[in-house]
C-alpha positions as CSV (number, residue, x, y, z in Angstrom):
1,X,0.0,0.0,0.0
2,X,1.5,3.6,-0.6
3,X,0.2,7.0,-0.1
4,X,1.4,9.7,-2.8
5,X,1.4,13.4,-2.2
6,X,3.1,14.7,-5.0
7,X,4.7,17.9,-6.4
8,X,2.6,21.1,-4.6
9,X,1.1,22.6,-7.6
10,X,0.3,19.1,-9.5
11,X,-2.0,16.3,-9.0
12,X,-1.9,13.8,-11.6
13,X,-5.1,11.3,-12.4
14,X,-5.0,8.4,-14.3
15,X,-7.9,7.2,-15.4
16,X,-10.0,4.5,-16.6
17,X,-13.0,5.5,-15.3
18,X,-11.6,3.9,-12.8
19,X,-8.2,5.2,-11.8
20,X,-6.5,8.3,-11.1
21,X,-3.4,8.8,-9.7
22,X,-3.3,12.4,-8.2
23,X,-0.6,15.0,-6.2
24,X,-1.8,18.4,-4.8
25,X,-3.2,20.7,-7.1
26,X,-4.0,18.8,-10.9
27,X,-5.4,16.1,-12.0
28,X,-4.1,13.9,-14.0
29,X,-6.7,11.1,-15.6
30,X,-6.4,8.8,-18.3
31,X,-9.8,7.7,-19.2
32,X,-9.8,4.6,-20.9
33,X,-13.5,3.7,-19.5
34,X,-16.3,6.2,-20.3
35,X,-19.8,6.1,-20.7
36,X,-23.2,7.6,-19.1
37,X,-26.4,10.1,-20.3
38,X,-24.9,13.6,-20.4
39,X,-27.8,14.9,-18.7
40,X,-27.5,12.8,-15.1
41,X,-24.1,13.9,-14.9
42,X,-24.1,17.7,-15.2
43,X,-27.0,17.8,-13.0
44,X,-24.9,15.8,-10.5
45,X,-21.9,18.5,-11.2
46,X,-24.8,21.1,-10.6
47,X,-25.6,20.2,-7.2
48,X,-22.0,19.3,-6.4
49,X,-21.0,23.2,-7.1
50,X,-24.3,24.7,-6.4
51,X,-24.6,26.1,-9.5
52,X,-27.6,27.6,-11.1
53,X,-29.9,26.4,-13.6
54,X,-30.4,29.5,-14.3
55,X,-28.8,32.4,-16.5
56,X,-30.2,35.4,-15.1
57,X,-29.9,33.3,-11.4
58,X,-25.7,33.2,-12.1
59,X,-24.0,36.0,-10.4
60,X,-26.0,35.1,-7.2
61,X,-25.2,31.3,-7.6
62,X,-21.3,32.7,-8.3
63,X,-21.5,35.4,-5.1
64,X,-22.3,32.3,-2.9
65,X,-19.8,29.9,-3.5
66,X,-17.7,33.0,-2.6
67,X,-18.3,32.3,0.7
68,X,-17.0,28.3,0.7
69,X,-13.7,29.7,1.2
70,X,-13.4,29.0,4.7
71,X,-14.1,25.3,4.1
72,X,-10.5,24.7,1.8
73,X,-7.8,22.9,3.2
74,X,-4.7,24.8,4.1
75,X,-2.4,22.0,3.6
76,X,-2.8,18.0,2.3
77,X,-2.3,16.8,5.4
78,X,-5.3,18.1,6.4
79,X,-7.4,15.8,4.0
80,X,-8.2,12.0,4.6
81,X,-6.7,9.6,1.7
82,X,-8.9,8.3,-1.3
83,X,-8.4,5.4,-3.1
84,X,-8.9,4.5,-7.0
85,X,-12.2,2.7,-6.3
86,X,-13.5,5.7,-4.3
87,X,-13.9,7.7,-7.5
88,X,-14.5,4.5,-9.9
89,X,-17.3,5.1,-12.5
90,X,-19.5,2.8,-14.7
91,X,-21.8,4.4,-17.3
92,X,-24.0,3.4,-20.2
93,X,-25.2,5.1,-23.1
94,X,-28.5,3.0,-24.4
95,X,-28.0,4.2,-28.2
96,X,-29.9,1.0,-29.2
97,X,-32.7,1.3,-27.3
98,X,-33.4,5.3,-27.0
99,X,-34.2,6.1,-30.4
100,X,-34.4,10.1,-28.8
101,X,-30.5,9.6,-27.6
102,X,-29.7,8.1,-31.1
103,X,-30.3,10.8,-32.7
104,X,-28.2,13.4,-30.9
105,X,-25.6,11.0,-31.6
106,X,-25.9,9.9,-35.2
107,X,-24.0,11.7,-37.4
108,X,-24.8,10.8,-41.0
109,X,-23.1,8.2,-41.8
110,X,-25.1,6.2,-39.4
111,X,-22.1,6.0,-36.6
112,X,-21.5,8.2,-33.6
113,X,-20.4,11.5,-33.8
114,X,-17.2,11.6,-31.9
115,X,-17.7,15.5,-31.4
116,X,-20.6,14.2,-28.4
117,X,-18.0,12.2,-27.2
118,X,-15.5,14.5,-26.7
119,X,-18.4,16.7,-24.3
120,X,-19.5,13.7,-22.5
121,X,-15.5,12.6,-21.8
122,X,-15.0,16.3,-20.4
123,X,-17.8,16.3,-18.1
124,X,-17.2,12.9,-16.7
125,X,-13.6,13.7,-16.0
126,X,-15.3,16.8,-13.8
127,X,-17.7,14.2,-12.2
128,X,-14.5,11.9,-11.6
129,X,-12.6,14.5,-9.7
130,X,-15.5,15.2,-7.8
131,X,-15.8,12.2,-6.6
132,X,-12.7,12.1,-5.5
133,X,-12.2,15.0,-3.5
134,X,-16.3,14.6,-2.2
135,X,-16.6,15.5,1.4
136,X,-20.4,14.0,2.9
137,X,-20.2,16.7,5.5
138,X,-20.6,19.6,3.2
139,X,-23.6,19.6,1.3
140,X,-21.1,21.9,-1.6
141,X,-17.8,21.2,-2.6
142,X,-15.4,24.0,-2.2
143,X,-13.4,22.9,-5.1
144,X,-13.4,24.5,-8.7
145,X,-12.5,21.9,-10.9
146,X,-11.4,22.6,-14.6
147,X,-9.9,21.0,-17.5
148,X,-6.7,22.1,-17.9
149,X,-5.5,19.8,-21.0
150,X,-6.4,16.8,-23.0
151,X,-3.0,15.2,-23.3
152,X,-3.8,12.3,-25.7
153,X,-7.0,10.8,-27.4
154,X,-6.1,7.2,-29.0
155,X,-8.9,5.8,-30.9
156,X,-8.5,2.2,-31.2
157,X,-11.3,1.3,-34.0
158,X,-11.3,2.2,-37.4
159,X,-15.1,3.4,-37.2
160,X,-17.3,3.5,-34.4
161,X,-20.9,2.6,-35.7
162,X,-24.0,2.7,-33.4
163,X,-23.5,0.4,-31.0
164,X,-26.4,-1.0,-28.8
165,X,-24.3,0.5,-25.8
166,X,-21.5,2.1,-25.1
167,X,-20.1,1.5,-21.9
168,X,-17.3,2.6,-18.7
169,X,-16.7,0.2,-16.0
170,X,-13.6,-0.2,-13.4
171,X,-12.1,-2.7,-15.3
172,X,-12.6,-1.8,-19.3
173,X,-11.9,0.9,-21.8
174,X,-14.2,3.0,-22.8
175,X,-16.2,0.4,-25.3
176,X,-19.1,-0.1,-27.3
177,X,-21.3,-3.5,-26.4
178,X,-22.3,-4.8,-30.1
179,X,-22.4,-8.6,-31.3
180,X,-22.9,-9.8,-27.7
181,X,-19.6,-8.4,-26.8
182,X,-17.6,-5.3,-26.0
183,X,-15.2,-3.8,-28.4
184,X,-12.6,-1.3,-27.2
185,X,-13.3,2.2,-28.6
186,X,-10.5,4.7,-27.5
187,X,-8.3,5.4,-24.1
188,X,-8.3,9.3,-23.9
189,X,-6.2,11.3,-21.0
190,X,-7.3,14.4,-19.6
191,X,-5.3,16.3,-17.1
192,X,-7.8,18.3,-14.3
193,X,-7.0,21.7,-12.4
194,X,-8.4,22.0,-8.8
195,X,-9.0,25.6,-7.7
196,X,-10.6,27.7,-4.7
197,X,-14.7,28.8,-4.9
198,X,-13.7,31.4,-7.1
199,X,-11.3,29.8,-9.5
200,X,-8.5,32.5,-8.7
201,X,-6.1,29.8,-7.0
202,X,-5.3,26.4,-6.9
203,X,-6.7,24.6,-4.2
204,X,-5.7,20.9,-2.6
205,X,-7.2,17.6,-2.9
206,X,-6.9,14.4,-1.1
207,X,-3.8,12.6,-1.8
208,X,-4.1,8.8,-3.0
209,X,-3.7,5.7,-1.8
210,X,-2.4,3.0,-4.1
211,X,-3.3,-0.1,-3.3
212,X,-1.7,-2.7,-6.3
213,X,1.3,-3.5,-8.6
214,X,-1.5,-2.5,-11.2
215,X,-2.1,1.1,-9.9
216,X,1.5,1.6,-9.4
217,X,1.9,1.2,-12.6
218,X,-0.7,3.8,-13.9
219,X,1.3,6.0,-11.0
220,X,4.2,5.9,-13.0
221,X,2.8,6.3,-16.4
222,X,1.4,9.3,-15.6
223,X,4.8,10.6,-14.6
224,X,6.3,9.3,-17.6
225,X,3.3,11.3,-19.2
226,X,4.3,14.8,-17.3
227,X,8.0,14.5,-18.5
228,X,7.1,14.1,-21.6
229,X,4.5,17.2,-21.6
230,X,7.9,19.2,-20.3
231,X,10.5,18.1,-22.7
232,X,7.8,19.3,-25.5
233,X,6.9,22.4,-23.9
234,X,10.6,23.0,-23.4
235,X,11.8,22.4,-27.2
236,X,8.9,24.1,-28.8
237,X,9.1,25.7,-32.4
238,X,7.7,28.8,-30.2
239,X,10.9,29.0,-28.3
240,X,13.8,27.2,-29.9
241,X,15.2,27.1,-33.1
242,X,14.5,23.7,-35.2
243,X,16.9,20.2,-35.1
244,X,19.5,20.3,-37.9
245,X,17.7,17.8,-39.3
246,X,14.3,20.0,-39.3
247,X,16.2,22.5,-41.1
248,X,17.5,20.0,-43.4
249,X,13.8,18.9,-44.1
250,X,12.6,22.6,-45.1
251,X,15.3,23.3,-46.8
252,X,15.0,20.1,-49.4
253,X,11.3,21.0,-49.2
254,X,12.4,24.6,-50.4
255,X,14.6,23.2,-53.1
256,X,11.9,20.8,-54.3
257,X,9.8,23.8,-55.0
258,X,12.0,26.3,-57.1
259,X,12.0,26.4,-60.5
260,X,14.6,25.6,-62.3
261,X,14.2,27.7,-65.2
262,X,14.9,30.8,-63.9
263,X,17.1,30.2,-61.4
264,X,15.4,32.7,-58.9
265,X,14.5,31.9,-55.5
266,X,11.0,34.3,-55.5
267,X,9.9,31.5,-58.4
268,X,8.7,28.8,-56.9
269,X,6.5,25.9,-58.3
270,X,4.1,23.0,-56.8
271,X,5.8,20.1,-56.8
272,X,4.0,16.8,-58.4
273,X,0.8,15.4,-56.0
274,X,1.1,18.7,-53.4
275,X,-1.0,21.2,-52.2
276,X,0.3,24.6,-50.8
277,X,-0.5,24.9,-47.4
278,X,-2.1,28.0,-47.8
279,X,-4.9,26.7,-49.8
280,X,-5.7,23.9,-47.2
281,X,-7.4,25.8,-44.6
282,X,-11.0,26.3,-43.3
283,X,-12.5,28.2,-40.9
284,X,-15.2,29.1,-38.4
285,X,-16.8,31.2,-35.9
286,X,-18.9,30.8,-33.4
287,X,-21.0,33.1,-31.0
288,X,-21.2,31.8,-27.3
289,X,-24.3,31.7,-26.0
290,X,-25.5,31.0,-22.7
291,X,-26.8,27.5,-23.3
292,X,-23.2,26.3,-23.8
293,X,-21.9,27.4,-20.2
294,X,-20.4,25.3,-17.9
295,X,-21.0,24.9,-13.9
296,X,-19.2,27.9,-13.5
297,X,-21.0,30.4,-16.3
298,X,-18.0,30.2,-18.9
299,X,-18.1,28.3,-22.4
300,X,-17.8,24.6,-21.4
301,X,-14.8,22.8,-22.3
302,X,-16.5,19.6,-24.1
303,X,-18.1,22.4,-26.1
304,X,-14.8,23.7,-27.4
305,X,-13.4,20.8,-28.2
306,X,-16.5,19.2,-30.3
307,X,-16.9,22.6,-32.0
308,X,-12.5,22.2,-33.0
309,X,-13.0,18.6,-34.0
310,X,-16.0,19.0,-36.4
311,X,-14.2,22.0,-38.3
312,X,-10.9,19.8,-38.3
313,X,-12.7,16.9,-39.3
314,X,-14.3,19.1,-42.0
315,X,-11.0,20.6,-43.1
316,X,-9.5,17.1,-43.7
317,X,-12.5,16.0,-45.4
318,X,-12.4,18.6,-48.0
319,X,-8.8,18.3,-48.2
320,X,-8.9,14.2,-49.3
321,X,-12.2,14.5,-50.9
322,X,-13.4,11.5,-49.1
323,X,-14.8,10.5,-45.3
324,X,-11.4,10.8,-42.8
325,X,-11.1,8.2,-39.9
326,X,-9.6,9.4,-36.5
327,X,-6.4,8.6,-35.1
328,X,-5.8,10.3,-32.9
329,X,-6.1,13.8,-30.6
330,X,-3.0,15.0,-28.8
331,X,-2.2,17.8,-26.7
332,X,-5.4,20.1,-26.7
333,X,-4.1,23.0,-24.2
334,X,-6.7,25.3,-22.4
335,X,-4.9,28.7,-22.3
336,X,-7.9,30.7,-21.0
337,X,-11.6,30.4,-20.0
338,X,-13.8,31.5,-22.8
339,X,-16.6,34.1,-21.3
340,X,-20.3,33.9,-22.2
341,X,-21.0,36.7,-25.5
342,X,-17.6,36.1,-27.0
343,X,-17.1,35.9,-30.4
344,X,-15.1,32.4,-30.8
345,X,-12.8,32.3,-33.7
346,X,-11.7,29.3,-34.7
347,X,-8.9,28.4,-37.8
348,X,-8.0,25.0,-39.0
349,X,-4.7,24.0,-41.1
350,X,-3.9,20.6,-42.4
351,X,-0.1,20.9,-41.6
352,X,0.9,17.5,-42.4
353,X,0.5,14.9,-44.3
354,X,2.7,11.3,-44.4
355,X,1.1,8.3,-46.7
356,X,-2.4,8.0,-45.9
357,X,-2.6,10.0,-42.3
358,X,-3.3,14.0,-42.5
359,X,-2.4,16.1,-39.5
360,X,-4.8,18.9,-38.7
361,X,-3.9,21.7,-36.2
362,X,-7.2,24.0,-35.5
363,X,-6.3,27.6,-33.1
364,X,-9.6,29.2,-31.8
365,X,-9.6,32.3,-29.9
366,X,-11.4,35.0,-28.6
367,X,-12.1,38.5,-30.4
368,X,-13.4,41.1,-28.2
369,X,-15.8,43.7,-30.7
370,X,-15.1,46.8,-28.8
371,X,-11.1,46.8,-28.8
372,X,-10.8,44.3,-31.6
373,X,-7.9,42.0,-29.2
374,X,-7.3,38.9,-30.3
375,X,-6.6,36.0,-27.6
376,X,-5.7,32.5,-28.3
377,X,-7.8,30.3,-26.2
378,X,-7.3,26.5,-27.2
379,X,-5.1,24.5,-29.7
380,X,-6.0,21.4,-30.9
381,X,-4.3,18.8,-32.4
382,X,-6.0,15.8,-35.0
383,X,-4.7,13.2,-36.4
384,X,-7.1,11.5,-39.2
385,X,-6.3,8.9,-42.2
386,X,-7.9,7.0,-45.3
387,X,-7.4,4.3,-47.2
388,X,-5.4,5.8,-49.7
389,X,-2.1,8.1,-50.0
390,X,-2.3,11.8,-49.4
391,X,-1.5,14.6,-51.2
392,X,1.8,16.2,-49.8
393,X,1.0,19.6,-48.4
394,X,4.4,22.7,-48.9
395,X,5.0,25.5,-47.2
396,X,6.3,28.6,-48.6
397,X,7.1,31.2,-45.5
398,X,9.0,30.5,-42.9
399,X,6.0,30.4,-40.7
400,X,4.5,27.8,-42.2
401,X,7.1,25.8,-42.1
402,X,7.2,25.7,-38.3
403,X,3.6,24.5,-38.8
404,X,4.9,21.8,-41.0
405,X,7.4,20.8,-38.7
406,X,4.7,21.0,-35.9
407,X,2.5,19.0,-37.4
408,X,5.1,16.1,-38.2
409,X,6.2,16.4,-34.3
410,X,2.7,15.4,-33.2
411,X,2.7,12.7,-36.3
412,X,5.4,11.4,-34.9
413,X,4.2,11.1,-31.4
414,X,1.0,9.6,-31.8
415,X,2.3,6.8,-34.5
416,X,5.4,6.7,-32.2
417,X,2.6,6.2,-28.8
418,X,0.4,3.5,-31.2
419,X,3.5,1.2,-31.2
């Protein structure tokens, strides 16, 4: 048995519906289990916060959790250990028998539209956290819990059609029940911010108690995990100059592109089966409405992401001329709350392209009317392929070859995480 406390500012959850492996401040889950109505849960989360149902009812429902300051923890210590069967989850969505469900579900090719997914995965992570840090002598928890990044979506079937269920238990990935037997959908990990009333600073939670070789295990993957985040964050294209062998790459992708007939470098030519990246972009806005709030009365996170995936989606769809399959979603980053009224921009790029996979970045952020400021807000990262080979995609400035080689890093880490 072992009790982990970890770094101050960082708890870590590993979940599969089922476990999470947390220190003081973050959660870190990998959810490899997930399944329930959408409905049940955010009313759950409702109560939990004691949030409003409300619009016009929010800034009273905001005033009063104000005041569950005083019922924070000032240190770890002060907090009783949880377990990962405290906070384990099982959860069914009856698509076969709820023709009403179905529908919000079916997209039209008759399978599941992975954008629902994506909201239901980001509320359930709440719930989990919840239930983790859930104290039975306050009838509110003090907590603000918050997405604070998606670290890796892996979806393990080619197509996910309507199953009769889809399913979350302690001991499965997040599957769908068809045939007489459960298939294994996707594993997906999310990593969770825990914060005080009035999400102005981080807060802590109860530390964990391991309690097998198995849960070890997820321990330590997701500190594998959190190195890994830091070694990318550290060598980003944002902050450090490319690898020789990036500049290499750009550089032969340059010289592919110049024609040879006049011997000038402003003359540059599309290479054979290529597209120039600035003709393989789509975008979209959208205006946030109060419907779409979360528990706390900003733009819910599962929101964002559904709204991202759908124009990426959309974007490599148009790009291939044919239905894409997801791969993959890596390293979606939450820079900033989005505020009910914003205007949400949001910009997709296919970035990269290797046989038959195509790497789509989308950037969404926020445009304020009145000043006309521009703040990023999200970045998301897809991964999608077909059945056949892919068009190369070319930069031409020097920007968009840092997308280029953005987009291959992310490649590379998702096939390189596949195995």
């Amino acid at each position: 048995m072992c009790l982990h406390k970890h770094y101050p500012a960082v708890i870590s959850w590993f979940m599969c519906m089922k476990f999470f492996v947390l220190s003081h401040l973050m959660f870190f889950l990998q959810i490899s289990i997930l399944f329930l109505l959408v409905s049940p849960v955010r009313n759950r989360l409702r109560e939990i916060v004691g949030a409003s149902t409300n619009w016009k009812d929010h800034q009273q429902a905001l005033a009063e959790r104000a005041s569950l300051s005083q019922y924070l923890a000032q240190s770890q210590d002060e907090l009783p250990a949880k377990t990962m069967k405290d906070s384990a989850v099982e959860a069914h969505l009856p698509l076969g028998s709820q023709p009403a469900l179905r529908e919000k579900y079916l997209n039209y090719h008759n399978s599941v539209r992975f954008g629902r997914i994506l909201e239901d995965l980001d509320s359930l992570a709440v719930l989990i956290c919840y239930s983790h840090t859930w104290n039975k002598e306050l009838k509110r928890s003090p907590l603000s819990i918050v997405t604070a990044l998606v670290d890796k979506i892996v979806h393990r079937s080619c197509d996910v059609g309507i199953p009769k269920v889809l399913s979350l238990n302690l001991n499965q990935p997040f599957s769908q029940y068809h045939d007489g037997a459960y298939t294994n959908v996707l594993d997906a990990t999310f990593v969770m911010v825990a914060r005080d009333p009035e999400n102005k600073r981080a807060a802590f939670i109860n530390p964990l108690k391991l309690e097998s070789p198995e849960e070890e295990a997820i321990f330590q993957q997701g500190e594998i995990n959190k190195t890994r985040r830091v070694e990318l964050s550290t060598a980003s294209l944002l902050k450090v100059a490319p690898t020789a062998e990036e500049r290499t790459l750009i550089h032969n992708l340059f010289l592919n592109t110049l024609d040879t007939q006049t011997v000038s470098f402003r003359s540059r030519i599309l290479p054979p089966n290529s597209v120039w990246m600035e003709d393989c972009k789509m975008k979209g806005l959208e205006i946030c409405h109060p419907q779409e709030r979360n528990i706390f009365n900003r733009i819910f996170g599962g929101f964002l992401m559904r709204k991202a995936y759908e124009l990426g989606w959309a974007n490599a769809c148009a790009f291939v001329g044919c239905r894409p399959t997801l791969v993959a979603v890596d390293d979606i980053i939450f820079r900033k709350p989005v505020e009910i009224g914003s205007l949400l921009l949001l910009s997709s790029q296919v970035c990269y392209t290797e046989g038959m996979h195509i790497q789509v970045r989308v950037h969404t952020e926020v445009l304020d009317p009145l000043t006309r400021q521009h703040s990023t807000t999200n970045v998301f990262h897809f991964t999608f392929c077909i059945d056949n080979d892919i068009p190369s995609v070319v930069p031409q400035s020097y920007g968009e070859s840092m997308l280029y080689l953005d987009g291959k890093r992310h490649f590379d880490e998702t096939m390189r995480s596949q195995g």
